[in-house]
Steps between C-alpha positions, in 0.01 A plus 500: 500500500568120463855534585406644859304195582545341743745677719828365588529185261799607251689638803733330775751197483247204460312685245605246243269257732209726529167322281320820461644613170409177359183488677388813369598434090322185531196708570558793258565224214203287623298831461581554132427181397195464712368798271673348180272228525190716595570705179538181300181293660245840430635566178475146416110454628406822297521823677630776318840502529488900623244415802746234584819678504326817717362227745807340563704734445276708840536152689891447445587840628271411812685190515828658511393805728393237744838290431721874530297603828420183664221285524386593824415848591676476828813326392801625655777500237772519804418175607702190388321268719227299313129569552237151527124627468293506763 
């Protein structure tokens, strides 16, 4: 469930303050258009509009299974402190 991701952000007296919320639409909303656009580029070179729509329709939900769980398998949604890769 979206609205239990992550933890802790809609809660406390500086959660006015807190970038997650904001953080996280811009990626839900980049997600639908990023598919949008796949839709529309397939469709427009050709492919049959019903291969399209099951392909990215499989890849969105991927997409937003990765964006509801985390991109990393060991993420820790407790932590607020921000990760660099190694």
């Amino acid at each position: 469930m979206i609205s239990l991701h992550p933890p802790n952000t809609t809660t406390g007296p500086d959660h006015a303050n807190h970038p997650m919320p904001a953080l996280l639409a811009g990626a839900i909303a980049g997600t639908h258009r990023a598919a949008l656009r796949e839709l529309q580029r397939r469709i427009l070179s050709g492919e049959p509009p019903a291969d399209t729509r099951d392909s990215v329709a499989t890849a969105a939900v991927q997409a937003f299974n990765l964006l509801c769980s985390g991109l990393h398998a060991d993420a820790d949604q407790t932590s607020q402190e921000p990760r660099l890769p190694q």
